[in-house]
KOLKELO-249998 format. One record per residue: residue number from 0; x, y, z of N, C-alpha, C, O in turn. Coordinates in Angstrom, 2 decimals. Layout:
// KOLKELO-249998
<num->NUM&n.c1->X&n.c2->Y&n.c3->Z&ca.c1->X&ca.c2->Y&ca.c3->Z&c.c1->X&c.c2->Y&c.c3->Z&o.c1->X&o.c2->Y&o.c3->Z>
...
//
This chain:
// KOLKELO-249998
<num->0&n.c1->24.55&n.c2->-1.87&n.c3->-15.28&ca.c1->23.38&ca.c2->-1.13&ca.c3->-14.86&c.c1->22.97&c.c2->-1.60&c.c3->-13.46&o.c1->22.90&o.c2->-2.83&o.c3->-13.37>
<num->1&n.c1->22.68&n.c2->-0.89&n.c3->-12.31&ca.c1->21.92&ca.c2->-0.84&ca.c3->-11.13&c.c1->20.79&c.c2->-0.89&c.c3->-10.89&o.c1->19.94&o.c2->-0.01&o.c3->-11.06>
<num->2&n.c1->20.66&n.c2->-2.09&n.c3->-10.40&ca.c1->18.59&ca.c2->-1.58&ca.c3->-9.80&c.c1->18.58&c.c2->-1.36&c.c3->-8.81&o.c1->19.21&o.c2->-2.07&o.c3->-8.03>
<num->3&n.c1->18.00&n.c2->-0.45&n.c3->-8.44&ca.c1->17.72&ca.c2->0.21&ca.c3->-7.38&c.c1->16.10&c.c2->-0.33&c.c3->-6.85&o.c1->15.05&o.c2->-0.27&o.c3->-7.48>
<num->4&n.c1->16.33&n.c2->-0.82&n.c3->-5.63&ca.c1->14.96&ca.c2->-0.57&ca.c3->-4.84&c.c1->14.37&c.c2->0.25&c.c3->-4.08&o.c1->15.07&o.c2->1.08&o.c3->-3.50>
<num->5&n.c1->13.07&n.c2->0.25&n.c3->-3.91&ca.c1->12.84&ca.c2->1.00&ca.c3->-2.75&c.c1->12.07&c.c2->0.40&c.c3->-1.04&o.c1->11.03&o.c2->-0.24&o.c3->-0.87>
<num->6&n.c1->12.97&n.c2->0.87&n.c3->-0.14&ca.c1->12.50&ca.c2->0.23&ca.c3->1.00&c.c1->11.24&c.c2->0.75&c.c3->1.61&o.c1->10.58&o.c2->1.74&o.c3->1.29>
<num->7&n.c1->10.97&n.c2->-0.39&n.c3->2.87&ca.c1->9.66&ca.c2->0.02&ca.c3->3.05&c.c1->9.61&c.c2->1.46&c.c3->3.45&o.c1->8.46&o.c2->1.88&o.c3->3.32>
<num->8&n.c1->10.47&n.c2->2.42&n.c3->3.91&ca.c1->10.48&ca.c2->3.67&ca.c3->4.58&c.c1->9.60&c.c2->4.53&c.c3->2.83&o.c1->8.49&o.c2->4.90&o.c3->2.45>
<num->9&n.c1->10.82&n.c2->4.46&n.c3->2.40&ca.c1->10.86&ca.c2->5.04&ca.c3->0.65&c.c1->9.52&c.c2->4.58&c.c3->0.01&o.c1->9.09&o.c2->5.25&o.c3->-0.93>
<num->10&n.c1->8.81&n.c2->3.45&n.c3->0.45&ca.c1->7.75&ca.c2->3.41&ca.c3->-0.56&c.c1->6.23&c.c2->3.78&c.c3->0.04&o.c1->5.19&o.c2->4.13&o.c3->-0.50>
<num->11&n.c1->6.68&n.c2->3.47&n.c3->1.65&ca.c1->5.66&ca.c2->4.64&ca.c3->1.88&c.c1->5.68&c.c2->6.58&c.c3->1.99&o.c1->4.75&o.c2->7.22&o.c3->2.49>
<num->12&n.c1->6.37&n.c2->6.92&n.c3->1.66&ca.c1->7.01&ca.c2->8.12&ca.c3->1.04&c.c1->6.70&c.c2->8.30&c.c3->-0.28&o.c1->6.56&o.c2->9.46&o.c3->-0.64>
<num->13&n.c1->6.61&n.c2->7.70&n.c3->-0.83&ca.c1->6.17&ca.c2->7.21&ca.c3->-2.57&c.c1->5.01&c.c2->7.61&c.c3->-2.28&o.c1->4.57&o.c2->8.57&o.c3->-2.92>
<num->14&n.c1->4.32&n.c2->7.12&n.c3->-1.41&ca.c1->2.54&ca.c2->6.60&ca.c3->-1.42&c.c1->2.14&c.c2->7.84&c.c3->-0.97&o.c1->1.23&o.c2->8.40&o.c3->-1.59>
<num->15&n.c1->2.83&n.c2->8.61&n.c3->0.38&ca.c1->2.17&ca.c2->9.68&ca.c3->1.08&c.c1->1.71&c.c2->9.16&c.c3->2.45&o.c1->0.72&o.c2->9.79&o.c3->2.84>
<num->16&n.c1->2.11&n.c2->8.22&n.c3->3.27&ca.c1->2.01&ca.c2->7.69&ca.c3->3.99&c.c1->2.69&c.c2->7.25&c.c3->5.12&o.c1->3.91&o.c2->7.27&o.c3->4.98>
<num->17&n.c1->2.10&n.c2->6.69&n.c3->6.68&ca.c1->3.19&ca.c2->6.44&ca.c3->7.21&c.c1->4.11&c.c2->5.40&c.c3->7.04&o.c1->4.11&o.c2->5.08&o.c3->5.85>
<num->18&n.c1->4.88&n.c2->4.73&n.c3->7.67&ca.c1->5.92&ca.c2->3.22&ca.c3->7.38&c.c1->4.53&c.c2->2.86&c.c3->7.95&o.c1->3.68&o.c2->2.82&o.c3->7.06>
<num->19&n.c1->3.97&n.c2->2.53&n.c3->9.46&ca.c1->3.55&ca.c2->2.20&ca.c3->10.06&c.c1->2.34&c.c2->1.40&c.c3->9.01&o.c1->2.47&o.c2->0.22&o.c3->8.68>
<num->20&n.c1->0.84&n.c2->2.50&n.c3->8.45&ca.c1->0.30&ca.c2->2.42&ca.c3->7.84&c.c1->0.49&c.c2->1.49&c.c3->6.75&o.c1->-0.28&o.c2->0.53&o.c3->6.60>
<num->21&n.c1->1.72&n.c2->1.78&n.c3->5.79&ca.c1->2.45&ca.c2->0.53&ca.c3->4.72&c.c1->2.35&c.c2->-0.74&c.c3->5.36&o.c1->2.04&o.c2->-1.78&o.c3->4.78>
<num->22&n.c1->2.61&n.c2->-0.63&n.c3->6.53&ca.c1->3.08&ca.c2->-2.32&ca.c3->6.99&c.c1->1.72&c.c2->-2.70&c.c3->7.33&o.c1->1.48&o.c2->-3.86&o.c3->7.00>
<num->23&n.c1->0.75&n.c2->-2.09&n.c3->7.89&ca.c1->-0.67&ca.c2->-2.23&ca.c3->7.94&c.c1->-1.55&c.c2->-3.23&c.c3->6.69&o.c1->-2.24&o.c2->-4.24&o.c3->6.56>
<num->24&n.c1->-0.90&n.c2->-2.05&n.c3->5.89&ca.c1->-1.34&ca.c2->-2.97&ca.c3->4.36&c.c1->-1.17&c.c2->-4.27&c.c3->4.10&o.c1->-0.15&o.c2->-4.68&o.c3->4.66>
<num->25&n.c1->-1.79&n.c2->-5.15&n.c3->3.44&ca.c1->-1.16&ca.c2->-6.50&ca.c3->2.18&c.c1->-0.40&c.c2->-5.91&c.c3->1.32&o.c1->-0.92&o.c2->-5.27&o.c3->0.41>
<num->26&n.c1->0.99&n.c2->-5.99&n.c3->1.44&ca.c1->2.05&ca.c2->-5.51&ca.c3->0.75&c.c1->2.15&c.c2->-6.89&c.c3->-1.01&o.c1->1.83&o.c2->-8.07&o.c3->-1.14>
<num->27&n.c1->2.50&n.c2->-6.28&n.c3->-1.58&ca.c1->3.06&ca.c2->-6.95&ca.c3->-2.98&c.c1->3.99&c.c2->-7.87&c.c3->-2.69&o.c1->4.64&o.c2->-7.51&o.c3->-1.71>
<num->28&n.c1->4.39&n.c2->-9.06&n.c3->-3.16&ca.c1->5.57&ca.c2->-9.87&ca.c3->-3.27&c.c1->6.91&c.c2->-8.81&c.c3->-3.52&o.c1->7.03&o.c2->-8.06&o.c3->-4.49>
<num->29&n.c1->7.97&n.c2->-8.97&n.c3->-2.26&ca.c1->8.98&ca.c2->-8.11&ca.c3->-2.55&c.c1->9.61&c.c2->-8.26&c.c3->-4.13&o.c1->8.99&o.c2->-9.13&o.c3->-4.74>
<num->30&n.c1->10.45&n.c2->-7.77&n.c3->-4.75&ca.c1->11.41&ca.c2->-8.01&ca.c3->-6.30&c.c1->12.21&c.c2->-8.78&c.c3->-5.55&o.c1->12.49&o.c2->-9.95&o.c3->-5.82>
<num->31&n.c1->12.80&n.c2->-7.78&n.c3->-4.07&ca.c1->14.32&ca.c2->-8.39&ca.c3->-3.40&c.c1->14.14&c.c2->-8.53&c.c3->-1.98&o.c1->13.56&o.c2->-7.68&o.c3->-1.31>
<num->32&n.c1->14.75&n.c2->-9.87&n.c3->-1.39&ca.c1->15.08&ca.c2->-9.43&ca.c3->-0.29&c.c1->16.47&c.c2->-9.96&c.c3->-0.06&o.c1->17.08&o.c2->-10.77&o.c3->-0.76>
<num->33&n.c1->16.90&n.c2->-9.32&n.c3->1.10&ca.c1->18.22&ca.c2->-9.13&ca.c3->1.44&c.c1->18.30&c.c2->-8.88&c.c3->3.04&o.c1->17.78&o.c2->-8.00&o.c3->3.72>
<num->34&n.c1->19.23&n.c2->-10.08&n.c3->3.44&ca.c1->18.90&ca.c2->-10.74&ca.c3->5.15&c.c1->17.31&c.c2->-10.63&c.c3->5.49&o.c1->16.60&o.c2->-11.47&o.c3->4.95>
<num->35&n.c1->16.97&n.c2->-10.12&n.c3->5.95&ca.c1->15.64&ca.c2->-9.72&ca.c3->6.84&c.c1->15.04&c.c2->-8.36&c.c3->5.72&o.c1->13.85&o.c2->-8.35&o.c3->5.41>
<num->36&n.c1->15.66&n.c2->-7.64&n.c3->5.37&ca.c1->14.83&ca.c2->-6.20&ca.c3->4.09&c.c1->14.57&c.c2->-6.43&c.c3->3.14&o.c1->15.38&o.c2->-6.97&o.c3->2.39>
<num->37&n.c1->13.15&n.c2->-6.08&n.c3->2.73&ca.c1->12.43&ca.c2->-6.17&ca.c3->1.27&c.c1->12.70&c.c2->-4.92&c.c3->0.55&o.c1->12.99&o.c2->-3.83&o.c3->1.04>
<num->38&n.c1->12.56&n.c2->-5.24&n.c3->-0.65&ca.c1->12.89&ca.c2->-4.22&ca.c3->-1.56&c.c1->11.69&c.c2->-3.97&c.c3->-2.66&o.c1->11.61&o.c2->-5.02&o.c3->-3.28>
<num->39&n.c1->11.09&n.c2->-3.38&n.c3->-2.98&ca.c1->10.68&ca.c2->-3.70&ca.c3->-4.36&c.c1->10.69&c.c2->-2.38&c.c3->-5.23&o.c1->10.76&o.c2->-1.22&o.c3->-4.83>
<num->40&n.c1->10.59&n.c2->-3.00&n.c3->-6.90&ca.c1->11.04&ca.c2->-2.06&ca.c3->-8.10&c.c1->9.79&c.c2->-1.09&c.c3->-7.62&o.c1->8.82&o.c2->-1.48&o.c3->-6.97>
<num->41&n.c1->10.06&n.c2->0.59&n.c3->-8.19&ca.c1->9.23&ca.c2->1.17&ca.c3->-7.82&c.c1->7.84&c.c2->1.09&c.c3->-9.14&o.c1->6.88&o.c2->1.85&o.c3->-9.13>
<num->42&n.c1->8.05&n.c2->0.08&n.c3->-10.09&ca.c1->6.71&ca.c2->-0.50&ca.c3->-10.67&c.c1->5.75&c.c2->-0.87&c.c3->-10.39&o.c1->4.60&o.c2->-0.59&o.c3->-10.73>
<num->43&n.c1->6.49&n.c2->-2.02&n.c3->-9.24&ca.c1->5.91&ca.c2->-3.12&ca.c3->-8.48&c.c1->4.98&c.c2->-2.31&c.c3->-7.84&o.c1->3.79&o.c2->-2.63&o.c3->-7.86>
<num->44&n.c1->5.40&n.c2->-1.17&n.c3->-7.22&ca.c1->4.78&ca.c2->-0.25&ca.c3->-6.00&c.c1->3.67&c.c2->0.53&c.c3->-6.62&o.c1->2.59&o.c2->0.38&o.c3->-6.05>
<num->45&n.c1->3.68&n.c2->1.52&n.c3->-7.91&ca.c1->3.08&ca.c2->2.25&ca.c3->-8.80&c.c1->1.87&c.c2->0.91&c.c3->-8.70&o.c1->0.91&o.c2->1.02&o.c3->-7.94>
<num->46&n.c1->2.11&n.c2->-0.45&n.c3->-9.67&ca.c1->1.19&ca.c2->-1.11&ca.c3->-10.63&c.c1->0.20&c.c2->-1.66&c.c3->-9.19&o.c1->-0.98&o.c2->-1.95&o.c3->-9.38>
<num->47&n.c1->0.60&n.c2->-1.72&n.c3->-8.26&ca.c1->-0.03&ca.c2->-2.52&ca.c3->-6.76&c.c1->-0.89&c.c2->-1.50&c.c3->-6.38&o.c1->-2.11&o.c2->-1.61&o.c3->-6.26>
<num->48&n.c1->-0.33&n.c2->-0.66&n.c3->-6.23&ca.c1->-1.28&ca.c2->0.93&ca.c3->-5.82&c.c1->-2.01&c.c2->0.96&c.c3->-6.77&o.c1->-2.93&o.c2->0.17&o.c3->-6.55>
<num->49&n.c1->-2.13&n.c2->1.51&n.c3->-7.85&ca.c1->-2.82&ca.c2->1.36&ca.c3->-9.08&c.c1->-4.04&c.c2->0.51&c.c3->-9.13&o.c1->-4.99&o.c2->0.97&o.c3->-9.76>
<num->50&n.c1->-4.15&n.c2->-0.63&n.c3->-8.59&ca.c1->-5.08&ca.c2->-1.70&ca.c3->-8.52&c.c1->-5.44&c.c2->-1.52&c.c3->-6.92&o.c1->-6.36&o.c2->-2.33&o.c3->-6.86>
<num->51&n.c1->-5.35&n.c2->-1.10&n.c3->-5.89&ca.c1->-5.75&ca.c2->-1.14&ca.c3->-4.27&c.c1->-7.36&c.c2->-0.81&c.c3->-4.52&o.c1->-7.84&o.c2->0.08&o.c3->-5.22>
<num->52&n.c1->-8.04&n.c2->-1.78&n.c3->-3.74&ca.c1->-8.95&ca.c2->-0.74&ca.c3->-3.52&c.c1->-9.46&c.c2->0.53&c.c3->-3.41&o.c1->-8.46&o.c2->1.24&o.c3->-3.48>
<num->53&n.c1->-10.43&n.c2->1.25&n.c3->-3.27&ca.c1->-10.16&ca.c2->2.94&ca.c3->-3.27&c.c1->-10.67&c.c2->2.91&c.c3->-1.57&o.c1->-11.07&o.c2->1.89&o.c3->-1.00>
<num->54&n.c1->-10.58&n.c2->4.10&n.c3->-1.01&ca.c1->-11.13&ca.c2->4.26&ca.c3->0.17&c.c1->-12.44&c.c2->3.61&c.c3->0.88&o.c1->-13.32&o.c2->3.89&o.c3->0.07>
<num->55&n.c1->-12.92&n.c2->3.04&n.c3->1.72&ca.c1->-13.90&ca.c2->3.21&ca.c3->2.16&c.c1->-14.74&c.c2->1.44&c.c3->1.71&o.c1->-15.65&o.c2->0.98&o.c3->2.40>
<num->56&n.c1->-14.38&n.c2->0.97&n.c3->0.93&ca.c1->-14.26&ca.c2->-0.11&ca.c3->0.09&c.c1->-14.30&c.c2->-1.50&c.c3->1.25&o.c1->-13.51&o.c2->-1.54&o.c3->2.19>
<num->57&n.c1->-15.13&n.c2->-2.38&n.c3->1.06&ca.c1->-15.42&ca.c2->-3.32&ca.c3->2.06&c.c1->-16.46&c.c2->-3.04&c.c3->3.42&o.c1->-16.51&o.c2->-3.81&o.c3->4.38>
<num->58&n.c1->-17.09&n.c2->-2.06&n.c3->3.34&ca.c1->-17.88&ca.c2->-2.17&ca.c3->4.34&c.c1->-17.65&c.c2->-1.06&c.c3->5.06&o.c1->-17.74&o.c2->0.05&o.c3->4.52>
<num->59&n.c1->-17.19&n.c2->-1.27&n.c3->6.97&ca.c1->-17.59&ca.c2->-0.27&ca.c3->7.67&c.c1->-19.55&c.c2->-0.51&c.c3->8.25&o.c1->-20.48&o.c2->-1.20&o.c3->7.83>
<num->60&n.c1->-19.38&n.c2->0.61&n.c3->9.54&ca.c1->-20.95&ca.c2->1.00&ca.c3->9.83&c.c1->-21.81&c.c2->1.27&c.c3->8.70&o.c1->-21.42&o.c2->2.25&o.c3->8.06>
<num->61&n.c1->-23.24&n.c2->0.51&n.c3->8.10&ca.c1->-23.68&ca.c2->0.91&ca.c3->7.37&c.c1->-24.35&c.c2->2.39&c.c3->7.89&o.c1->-24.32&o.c2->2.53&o.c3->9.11>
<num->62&n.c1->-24.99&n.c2->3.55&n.c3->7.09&ca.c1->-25.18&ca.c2->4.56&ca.c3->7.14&c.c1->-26.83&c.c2->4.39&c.c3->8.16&o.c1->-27.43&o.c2->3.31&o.c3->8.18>
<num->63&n.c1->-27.18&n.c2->5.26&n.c3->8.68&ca.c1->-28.61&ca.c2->5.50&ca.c3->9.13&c.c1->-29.47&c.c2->5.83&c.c3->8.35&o.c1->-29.18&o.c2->6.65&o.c3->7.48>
<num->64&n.c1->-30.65&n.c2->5.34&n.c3->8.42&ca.c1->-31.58&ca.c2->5.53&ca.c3->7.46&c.c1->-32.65&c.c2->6.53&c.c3->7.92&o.c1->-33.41&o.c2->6.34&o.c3->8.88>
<num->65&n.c1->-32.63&n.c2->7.50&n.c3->7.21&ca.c1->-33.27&ca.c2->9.18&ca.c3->7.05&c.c1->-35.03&c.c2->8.07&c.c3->7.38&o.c1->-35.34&o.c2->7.13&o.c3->6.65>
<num->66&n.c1->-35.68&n.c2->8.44&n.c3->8.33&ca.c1->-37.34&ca.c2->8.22&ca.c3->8.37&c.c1->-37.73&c.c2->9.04&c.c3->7.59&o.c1->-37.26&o.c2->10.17&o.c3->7.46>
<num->67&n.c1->-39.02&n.c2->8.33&n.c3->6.71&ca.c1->-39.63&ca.c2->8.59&ca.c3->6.26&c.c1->-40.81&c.c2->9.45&c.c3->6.44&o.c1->-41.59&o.c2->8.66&o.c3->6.97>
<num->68&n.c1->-41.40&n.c2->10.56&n.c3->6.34&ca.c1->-43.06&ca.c2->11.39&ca.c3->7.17&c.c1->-43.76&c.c2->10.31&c.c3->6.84&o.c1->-44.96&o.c2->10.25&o.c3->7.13>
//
């Protein structure tokens, strides 16, 4: 049997995203690497996403506050 990984191109493709963006991220502990390329099971990728924060999450400009009459 074969395991197959998926590289960083493929798992931001998975996600809907650019490579660029992926590498932006705190990526998961690869499954594999091999010379210099990470690999990981596409579990690893699903169960990591699955748990990310959601959008918007940590802060940013707080909002303006509407005056009161």
């Amino acid at each position: 049997m074969t395991t197959e990984y998926l590289s960083v191109k493929q798992v931001a493709e998975r996600l809907g995203i650019t490579t660029g963006a992926f590498n932006s991220l705190k990526q998961p502990e690869p499954d594999a690497i091999i010379g210099r390329t990470r690999g990981w099971l596409p579990e690893t990728i699903d169960a990591w996403n699955a748990a990310r924060p959601g959008r918007g999450v940590g802060g940013g400009r707080p909002r303006k506050q509407k005056k009161q009459p």
